[in-house]
FIDRENLUM-304773 format. One record per residue (C-alpha): residue in one letter; x, y, z. Coordinates in steps of 0.05 Angstrom, whole numbers. Example, Ala and Ser with C-alpha at 12.3 -4.5 7.8 and 13.67 -1.06 7.14 Angstrom:
+------+--------+--------+--------+
! type !     c1 !     c2 !     c3 !
+------+--------+--------+--------+
!    A !    246 !    -90 !    156 !
!    S !    273 !    -21 !    143 !
+------+--------+--------+--------+
END
This chain:
+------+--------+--------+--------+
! type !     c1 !     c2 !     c3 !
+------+--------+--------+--------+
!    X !      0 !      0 !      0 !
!    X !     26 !     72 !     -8 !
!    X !     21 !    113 !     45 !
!    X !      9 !    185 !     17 !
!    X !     64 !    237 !     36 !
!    X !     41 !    284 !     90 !
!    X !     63 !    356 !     97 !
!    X !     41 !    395 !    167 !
!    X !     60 !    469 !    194 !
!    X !    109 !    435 !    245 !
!    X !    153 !    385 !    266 !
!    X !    116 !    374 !    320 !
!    X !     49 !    354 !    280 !
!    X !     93 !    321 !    232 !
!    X !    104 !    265 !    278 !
!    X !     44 !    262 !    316 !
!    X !     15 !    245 !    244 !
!    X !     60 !    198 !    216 !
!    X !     52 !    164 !    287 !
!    X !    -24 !    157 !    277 !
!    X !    -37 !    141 !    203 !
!    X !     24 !     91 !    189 !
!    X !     35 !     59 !    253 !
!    X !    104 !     66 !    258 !
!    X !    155 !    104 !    302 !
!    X !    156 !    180 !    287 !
!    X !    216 !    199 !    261 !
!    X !    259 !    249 !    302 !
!    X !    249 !    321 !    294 !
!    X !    297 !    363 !    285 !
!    X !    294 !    445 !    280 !
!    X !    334 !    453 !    221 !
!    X !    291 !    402 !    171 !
!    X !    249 !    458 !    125 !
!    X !    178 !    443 !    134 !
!    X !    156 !    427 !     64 !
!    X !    210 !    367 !     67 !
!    X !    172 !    305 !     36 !
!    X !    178 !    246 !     88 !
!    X !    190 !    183 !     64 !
!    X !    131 !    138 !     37 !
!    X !    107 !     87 !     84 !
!    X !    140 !     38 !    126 !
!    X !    195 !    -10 !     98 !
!    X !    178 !    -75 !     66 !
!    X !    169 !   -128 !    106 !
!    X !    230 !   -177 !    115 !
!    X !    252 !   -233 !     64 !
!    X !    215 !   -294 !     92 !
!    X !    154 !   -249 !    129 !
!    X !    100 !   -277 !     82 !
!    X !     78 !   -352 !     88 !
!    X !    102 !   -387 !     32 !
!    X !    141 !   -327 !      6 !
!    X !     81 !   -311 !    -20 !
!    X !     58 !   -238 !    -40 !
!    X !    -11 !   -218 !    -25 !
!    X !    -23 !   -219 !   -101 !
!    X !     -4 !   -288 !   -113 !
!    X !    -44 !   -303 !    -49 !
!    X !   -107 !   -276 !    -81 !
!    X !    -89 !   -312 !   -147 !
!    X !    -95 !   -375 !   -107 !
!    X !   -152 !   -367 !    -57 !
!    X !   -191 !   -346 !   -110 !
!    X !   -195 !   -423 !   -135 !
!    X !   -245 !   -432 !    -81 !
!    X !   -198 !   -499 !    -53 !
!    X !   -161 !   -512 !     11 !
!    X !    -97 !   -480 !    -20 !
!    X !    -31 !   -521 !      7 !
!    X !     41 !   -488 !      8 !
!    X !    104 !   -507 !     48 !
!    X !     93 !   -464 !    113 !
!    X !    163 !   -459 !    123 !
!    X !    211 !   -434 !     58 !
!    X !    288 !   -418 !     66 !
!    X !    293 !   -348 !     63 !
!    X !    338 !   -359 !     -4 !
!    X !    279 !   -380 !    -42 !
!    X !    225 !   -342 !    -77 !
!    X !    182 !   -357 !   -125 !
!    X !    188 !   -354 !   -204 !
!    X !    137 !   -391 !   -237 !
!    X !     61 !   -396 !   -215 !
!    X !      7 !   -430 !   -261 !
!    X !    -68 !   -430 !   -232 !
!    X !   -116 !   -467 !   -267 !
!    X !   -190 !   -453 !   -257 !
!    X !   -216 !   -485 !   -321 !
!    X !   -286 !   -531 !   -317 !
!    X !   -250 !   -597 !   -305 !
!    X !   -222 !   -581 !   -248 !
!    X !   -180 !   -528 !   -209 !
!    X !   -102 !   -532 !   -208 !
!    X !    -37 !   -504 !   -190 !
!    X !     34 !   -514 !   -191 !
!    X !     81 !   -463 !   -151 !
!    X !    154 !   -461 !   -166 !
!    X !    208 !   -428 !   -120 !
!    X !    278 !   -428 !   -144 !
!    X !    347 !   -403 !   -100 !
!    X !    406 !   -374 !   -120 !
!    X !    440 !   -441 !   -121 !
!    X !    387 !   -457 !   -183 !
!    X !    358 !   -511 !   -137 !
!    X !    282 !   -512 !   -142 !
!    X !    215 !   -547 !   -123 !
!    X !    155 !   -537 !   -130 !
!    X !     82 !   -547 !    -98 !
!    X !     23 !   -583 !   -145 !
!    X !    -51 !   -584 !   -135 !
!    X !   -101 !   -635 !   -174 !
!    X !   -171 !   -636 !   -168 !
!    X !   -170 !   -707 !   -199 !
!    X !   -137 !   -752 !   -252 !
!    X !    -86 !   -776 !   -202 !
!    X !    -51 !   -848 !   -191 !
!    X !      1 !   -880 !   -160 !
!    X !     83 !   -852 !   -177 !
!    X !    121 !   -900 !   -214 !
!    X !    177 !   -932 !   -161 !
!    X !    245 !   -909 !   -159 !
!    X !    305 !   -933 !   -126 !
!    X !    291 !   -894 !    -63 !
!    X !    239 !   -874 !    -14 !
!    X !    243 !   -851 !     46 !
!    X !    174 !   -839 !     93 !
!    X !    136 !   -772 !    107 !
!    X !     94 !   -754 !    159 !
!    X !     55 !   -686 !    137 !
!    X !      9 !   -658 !    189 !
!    X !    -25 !   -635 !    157 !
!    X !    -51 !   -702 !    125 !
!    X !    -35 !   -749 !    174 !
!    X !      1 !   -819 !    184 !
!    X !    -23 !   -854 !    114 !
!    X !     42 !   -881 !     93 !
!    X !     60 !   -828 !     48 !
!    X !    133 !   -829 !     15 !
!    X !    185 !   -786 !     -7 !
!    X !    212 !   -818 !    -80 !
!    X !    271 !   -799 !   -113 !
!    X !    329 !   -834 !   -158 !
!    X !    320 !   -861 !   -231 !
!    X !    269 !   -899 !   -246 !
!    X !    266 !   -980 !   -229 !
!    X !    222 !   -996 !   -289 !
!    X !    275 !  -1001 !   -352 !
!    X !    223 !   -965 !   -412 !
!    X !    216 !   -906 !   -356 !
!    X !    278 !   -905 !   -338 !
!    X !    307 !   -910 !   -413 !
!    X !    252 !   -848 !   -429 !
!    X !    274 !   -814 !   -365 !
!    X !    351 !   -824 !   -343 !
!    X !    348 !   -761 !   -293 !
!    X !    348 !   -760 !   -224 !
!    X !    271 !   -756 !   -200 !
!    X !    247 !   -725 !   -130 !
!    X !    170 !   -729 !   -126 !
!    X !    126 !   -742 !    -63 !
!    X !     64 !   -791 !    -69 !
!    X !     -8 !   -753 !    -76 !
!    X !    -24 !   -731 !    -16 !
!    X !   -106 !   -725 !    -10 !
!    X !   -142 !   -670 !     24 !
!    X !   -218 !   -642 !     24 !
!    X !   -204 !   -607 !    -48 !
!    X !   -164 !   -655 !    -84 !
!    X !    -82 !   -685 !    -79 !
!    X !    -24 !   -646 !    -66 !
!    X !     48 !   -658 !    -76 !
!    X !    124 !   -631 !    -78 !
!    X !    160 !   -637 !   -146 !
!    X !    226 !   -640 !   -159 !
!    X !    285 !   -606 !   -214 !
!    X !    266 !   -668 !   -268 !
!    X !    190 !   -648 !   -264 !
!    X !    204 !   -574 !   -264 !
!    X !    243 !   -575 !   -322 !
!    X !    200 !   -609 !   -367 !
!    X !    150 !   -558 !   -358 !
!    X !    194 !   -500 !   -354 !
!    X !    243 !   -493 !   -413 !
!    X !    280 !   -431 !   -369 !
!    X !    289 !   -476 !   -308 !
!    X !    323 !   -534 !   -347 !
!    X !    381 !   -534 !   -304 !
!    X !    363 !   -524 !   -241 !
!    X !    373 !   -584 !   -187 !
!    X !    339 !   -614 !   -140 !
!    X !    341 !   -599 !    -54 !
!    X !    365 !   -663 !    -16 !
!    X !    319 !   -708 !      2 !
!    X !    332 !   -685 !     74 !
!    X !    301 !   -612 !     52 !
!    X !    258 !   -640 !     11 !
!    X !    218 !   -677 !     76 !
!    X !    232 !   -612 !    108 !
!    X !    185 !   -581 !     59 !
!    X !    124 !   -621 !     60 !
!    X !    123 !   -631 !    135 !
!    X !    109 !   -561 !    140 !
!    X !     52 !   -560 !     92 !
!    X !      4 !   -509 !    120 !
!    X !    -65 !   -486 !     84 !
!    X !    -57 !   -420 !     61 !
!    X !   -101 !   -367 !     81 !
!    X !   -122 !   -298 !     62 !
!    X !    -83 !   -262 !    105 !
!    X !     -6 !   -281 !     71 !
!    X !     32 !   -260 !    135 !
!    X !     -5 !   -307 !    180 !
!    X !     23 !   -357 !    226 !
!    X !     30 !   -423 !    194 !
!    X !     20 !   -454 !    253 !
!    X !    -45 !   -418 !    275 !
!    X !    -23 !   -385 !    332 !
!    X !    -39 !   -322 !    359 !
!    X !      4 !   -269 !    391 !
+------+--------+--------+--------+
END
């Protein structure tokens, strides 16, 4: 939001102002600061990592507005943001896919389907999740080439991909670099967190709510 610029007769009403219509510490007066002196607009942005998800309030909207229980990682390393979003609100079904990217080009990314879902093809490793946020249902953490020889032929990458996870709306997952590059012809490179951060990731799954800066954890101050 911008905050429009005030200009008062004093100092004194200057900051008695700014104190009342931004919420912020007045600034310090001073007698030698000519009175038609624009003040700075607004308060500072908030910190890297003060949204849930990383998440602007924009993207938030984008997302709510799908009228689903909207799932994102409730805890993102501050070196990640977002760079690709795709929300899908067509008639056979809503969707989305959320990618965040660091400056290491590792990236994952959050999916949403409505339906049309099955069971991941097996790699060579899993390791077991616990989510929350969905419970003890034997969920898994896959990753490694593929164990079946025409996938794995097709597909000789690396995979990380969690099992569908169901909820009230639909299945949710975390993707992985192999996944993300297919789709994403600008993200080709990028590689995949460890497994470790990877599990990291989806046990803080959170539902994301209107309010982006809220506490993924529901508590209240």
């Amino acid at each position: 939001m911008t905050i429009p610029i005030a200009k008062v007769a004093t100092v004194l009403l200057l900051v008695m102002g700014l104190a009342s219509a931004c919420d912020r510490p007045a600034p310090t007066a001073t007698s030698s600061a000519p009175l038609d002196t624009p003040v700075a607009e607004g308060p500072p942005p908030p910190p890297e990592g003060a949204f849930l998800a990383q998440m602007s309030p924009t993207q938030t909207d984008q997302l709510t507005s799908l009228g689903i229980e909207v799932v994102v990682p409730g805890q993102v390393p501050p070196s990640f943001a977002i760079v690709e979003m795709r929300v899908d609100s067509s008639d056979t079904g809503p969707g989305y896919l959320v990618v965040y990217q660091n400056d290491r080009s590792q990236c994952f990314a959050v999916e949403f389907a409505a339906e049309g879902i099955g069971d991941p093809p097996a790699t060579e490793s899993r390791i077991p999740i616990q989510p929350p946020l969905f419970g003890d249902q034997g969920y898994g953490l896959n990753y490694g080439p593929f164990t079946e020889a025409d996938l794995r032929a097709e597909f000789p990458n690396a995979n990380l991909f969690t099992d569908w996870m169901v909820g009230t709306s639909g299945a949710y997952r975390l993707v992985g670099a192999a996944y993300i590059g297919d789709l994403f012809e600008s993200l080709q490179s990028c590689e995949d967190v460890s497994p470790e951060e990877a599990v990291a990731l989806v046990e803080s799954f959170t539902v994301l709510t209107a309010d982006p800066m809220a506490d993924p954890l529901g508590n209240t101050p």
